[in-house]
Legacy VTK file of the C-alpha trace (Angstrom):
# vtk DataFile Version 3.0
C-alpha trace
ASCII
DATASET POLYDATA
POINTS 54 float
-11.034 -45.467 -30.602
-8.702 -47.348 -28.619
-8.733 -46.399 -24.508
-5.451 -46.752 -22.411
-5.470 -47.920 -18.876
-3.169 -47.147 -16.458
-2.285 -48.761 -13.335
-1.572 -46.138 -10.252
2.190 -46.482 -9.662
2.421 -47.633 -5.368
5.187 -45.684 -3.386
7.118 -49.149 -2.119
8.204 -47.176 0.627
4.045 -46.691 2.097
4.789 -49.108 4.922
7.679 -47.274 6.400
5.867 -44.086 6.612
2.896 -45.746 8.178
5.336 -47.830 10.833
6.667 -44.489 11.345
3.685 -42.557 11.920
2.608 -45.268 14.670
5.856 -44.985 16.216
5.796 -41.629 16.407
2.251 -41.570 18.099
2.869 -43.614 20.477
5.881 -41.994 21.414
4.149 -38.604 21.716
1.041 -40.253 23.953
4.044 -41.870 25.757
5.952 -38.928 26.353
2.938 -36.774 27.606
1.793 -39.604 30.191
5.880 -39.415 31.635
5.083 -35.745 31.750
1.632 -36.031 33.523
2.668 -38.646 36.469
6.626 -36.849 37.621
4.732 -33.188 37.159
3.650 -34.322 41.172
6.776 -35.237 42.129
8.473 -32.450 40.641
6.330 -29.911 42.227
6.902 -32.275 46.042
10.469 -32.652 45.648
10.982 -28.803 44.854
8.533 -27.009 46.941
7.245 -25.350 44.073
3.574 -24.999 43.202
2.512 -26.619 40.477
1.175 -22.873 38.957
4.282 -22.372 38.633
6.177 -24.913 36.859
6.924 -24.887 33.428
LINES 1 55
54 0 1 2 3 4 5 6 7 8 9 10 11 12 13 14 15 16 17 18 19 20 21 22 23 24 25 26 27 28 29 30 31 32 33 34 35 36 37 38 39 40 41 42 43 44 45 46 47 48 49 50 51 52 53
């Protein structure tokens, strides 16, 4: 009884996806932080509470 072997076929594109997960990571934690330091300045520079902004 002969067994066959075979060897798991590798996406060659598994490094893009990965680049592009960490890109798009860092861009969300990026954008957030922007978000969380002008929310003040927003909120001084409108007269608007910060309840209310949106």
């Amino acid at each position: 009884m002969q067994q066959t072997t075979t060897q798991p076929t590798v996406d060659p594109h598994r490094w893009a996806v990965i680049i592009i997960l960490g890109i798009f990571a860092f861009m969300s934690n990026l954008d957030s932080s922007i978000v969380n330091i002008a929310i003040p300045v927003m909120t001084w520079d409108l007269h608007v509470p910060a309840s209310q902004m949106e």
